[in-house]
N, C-alpha and C positions, 0 to 999 in steps of 0.2 A: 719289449725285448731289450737287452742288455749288448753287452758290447763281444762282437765276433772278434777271439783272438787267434793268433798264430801258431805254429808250434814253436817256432823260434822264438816264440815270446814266451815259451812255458820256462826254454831253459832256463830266461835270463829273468832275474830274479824281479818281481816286478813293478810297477805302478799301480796306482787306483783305478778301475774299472770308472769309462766315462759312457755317456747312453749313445746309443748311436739309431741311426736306421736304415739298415739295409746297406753300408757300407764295408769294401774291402778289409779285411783283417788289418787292425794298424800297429801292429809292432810291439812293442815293447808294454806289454801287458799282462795282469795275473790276475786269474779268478779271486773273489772275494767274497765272502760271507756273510754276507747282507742281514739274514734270517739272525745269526748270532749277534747282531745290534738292534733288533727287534723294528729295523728299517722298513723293510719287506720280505714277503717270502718268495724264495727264490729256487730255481733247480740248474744246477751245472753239467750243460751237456758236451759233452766232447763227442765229435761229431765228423766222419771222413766224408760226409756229401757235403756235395757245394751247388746245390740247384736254387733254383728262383723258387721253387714249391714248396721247400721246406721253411724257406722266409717268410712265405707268405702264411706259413701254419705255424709258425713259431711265432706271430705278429696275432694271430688269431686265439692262439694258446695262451696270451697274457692278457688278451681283451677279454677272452670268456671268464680265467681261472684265478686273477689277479697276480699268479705264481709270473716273475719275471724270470728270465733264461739269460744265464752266463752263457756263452758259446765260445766253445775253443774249438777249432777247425785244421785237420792235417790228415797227410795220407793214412789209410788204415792199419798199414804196419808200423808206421811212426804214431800214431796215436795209443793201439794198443801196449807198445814200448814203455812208454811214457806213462803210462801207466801201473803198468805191471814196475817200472823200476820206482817210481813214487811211493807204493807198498800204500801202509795203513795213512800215509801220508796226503795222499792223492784226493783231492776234493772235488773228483767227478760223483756224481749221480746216475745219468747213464753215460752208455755208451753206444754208439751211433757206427755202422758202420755197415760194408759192403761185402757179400761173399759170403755164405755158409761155411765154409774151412775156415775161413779166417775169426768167425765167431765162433766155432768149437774151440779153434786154438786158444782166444780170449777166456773159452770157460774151463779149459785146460790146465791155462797159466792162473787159475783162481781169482779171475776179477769179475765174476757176476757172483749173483746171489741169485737166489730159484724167484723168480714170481709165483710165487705162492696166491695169489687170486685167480678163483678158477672162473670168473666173470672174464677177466681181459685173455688169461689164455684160450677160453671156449672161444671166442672170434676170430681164432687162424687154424686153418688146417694141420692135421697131427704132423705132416709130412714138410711145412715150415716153419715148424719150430722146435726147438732141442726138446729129445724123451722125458727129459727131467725138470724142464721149466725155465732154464739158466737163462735162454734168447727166444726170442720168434721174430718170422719177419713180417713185415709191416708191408713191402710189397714186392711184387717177385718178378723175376724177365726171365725171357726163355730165350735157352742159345741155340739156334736154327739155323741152319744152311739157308746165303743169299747166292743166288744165281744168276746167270743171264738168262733172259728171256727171249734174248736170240739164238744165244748158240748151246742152249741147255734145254733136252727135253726131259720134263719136270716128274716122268714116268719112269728116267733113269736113278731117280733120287729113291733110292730103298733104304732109308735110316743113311747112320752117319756113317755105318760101314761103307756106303757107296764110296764116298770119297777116297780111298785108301784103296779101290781098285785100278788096275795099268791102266783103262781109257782115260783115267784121269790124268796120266801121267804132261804132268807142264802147263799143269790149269789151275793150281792152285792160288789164293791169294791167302795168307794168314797173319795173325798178330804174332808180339814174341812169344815164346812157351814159358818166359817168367809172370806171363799174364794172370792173375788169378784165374779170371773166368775160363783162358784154357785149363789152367791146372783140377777146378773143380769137373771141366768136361771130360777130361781124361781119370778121372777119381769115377765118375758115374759110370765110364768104359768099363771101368777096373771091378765094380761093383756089379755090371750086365754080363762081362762076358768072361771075365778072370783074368787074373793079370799077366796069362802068357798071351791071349789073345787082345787083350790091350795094349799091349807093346807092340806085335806083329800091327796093329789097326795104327798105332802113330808113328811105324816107321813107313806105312804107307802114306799118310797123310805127307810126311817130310821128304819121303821120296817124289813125290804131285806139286813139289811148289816149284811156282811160275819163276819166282822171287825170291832174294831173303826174305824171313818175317820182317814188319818193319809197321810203325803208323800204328792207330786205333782202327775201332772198327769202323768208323766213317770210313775213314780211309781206303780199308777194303771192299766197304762198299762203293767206293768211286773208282776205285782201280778193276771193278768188275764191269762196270758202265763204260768206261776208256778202251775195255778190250786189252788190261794187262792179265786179265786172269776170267778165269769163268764160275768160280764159285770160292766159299770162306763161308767160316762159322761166325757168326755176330748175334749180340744182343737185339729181341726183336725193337727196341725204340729207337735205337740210332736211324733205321729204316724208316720207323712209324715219323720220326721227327723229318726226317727228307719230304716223306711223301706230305705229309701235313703242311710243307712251307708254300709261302705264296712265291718264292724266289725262281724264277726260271729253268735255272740251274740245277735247283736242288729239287727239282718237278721232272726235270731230262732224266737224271738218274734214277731216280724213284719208280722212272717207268721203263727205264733199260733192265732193272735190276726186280728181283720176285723172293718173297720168302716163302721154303721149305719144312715144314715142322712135320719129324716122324709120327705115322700115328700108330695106333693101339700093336698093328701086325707088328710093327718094328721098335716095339717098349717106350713111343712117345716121347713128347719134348721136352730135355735137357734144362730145369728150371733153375734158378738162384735165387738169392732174397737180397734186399736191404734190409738190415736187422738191427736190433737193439736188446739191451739186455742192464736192467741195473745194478750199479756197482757193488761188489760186492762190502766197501765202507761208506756207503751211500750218505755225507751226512742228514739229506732230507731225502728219506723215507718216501715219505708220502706225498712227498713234490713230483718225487720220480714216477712214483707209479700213477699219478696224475697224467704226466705227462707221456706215459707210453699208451694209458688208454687214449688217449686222447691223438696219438698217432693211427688208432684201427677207428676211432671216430667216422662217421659217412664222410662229414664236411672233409676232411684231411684225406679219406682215398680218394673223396672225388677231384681233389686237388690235384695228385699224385699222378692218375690217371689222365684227367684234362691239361697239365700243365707239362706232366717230366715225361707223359706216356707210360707210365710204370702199370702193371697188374695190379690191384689191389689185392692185398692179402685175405680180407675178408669178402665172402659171397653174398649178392644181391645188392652190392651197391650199383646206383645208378648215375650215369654220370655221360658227358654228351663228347665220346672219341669214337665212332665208329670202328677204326683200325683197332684200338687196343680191345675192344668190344669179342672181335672176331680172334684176336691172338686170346683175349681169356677162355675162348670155346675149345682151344686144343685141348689135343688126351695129355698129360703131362706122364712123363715117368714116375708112378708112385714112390720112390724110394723115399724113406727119411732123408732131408736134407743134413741132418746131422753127422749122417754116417760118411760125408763129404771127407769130414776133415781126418777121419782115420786112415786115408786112402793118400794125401796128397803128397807125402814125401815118397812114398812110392812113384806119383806120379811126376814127378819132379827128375827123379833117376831114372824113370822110363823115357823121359822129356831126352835126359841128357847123353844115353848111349842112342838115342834116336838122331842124333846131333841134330834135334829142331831146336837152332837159335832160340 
């Protein structure tokens, strides 16, 4: 693998790419074109995860393919940015990133090209990955009510409407509503029940809070275990990652706190992707689509799954997480995940006459 750069090192105009391994983004750096000096062949990923899993598969992805990995690394709306304003200039390959809205919007702003192989799309389900070929995701988490297990009986949890009813009222704990993962939750509302009953569902939810929004979902998840609130919507790994710790701490909460996933009666559980999709002036080709098959590869879900907690995208891989094992058994809400990103500026002005922070 090649050297992880910054986004602030994209502005600035930059130096020569040095190897690195496994270290923090260092600053003042620019991809470079390896393959155009006939050096080696290389693929440039720009990339909004920042896990231990993907290193460990982007270190595996040069030892099997010989193709070495530029890595630029920034939030997903600064990456996509940065992109889209580089135009035909832009020497990404893929692009890497989190949230189903936010890659419709990337294929929106015209920066994928279709993956036209029907080998690597046949390996993810129709429902994550765009109609047309542009993205798929690679692996998926389901956003589910955490609770207490004291003071929440888990028979009162009827879908995500429960939350939005008066006994809830001064129990809530939530993240901010600029959150993607909220914003695509509220987009899947908009898409189940129509968006007058969408609104009515998140100004109950914002009428329920304990709190301001405030903190990630760990967070929430700790302030349901402390007794600041008694339930919030969270990612199911952030959970899967408490309870998997050997740390005392994060074993107390794990088991103060339970997760809820609607099933089939109540339209099932609220999924997202990490996603990827190659550039639409890709200059290697064939580097890229190397390099995404090689993200639904077994080796790389069982990675994903074993290491970040993540679903894998693709079915019947095997792989030793018993928790994420049991979160892949949920009923999911069938919707296209694509149809996310048609919904979220809607859901964003439902966010804000709801005045959920």
């Amino acid at each position: 693998m090649r050297l992880e750069i910054s986004f602030a090192a994209l502005v600035a105009s930059g130096a020569i790419l040095a190897s690195c391994g496994g270290s923090e983004p260092s600053g003042d750096t620019a991809v470079t074109d390896d393959a155009a000096t006939g050096e080696s062949r290389v693929v440039n990923v720009y990339s909004a995860r920042h896990y231990d899993s993907d290193r460990i598969i982007y270190q595996r992805f040069t030892e099997e393919t010989g193709i070495e990995i530029n890595l630029v690394e920034a939030g997903g709306d600064l990456l996509i940015e940065r992109v889209r304003a580089d135009g035909e200039r832009s020497p990404a390959d893929v692009i890497v990133t989190v949230d189903a809205a936010r890659l419709h919007r990337a294929e929106q702003a015209g920066l994928f090209q279709p993956i036209e192989d029907q080998d690597i799309l046949g390996m993810v389900p129709r429902e994550l990955r765009d109609p047309e070929g542009y993205w798929l995701g690679f692996t998926a988490r389901a956003r589910v009510i955490a609770y207490s297990t004291e003071r929440v009986d888990p028979a009162s949890l009827t879908g995500y409407e429960a939350l939005a009813g008066e006994d809830w009222d001064d129990r809530l704990c939530m993240r901010s509503s600029d959150n993607a993962y909220n914003q695509s939750l509220l987009a899947s509302r908009i898409i189940a029940l129509g968006e007058d009953a969408a609104e009515e569902w998140a100004n109950g939810i914002a009428a329920n809070l304990a709190v301001p929004p405030s903190g990630g979902d760990t967070d929430q998840i700790r302030a349901i275990a402390a007794g600041t609130c008694d339930a919030s919507f969270v990612n199911h790994y952030y959970y899967v990652r408490l309870a998997n710790s050997d740390a005392p701490d994060d074993q107390a909460v794990a088991n103060a706190v339970a997760l809820y996933a609607p099933g089939q009666e109540y339209g099932g559980a609220h999924v997202n992707v990490s996603g990827v999709g190659i550039a639409a002036g890709a200059p290697h080709p064939e580097e890229a689509r190397a390099f995404v098959r090689f993200l639904l590869s077994d080796e790389a879900q069982r990675v994903f799954a074993e290491v970040t907690n993540e679903i894998p995208a693709r079915s019947g891989v095997t792989y030793d997480n018993p928790r994420v094992a049991e979160v892949a058994e949920w009923y999911r809400d069938p919707v296209n995940l694509g149809e996310l990103g048609d919904h979220t500026e809607t859901a964003v002005r439902i966010f804000d006459r709801a005045e959920w922070p």
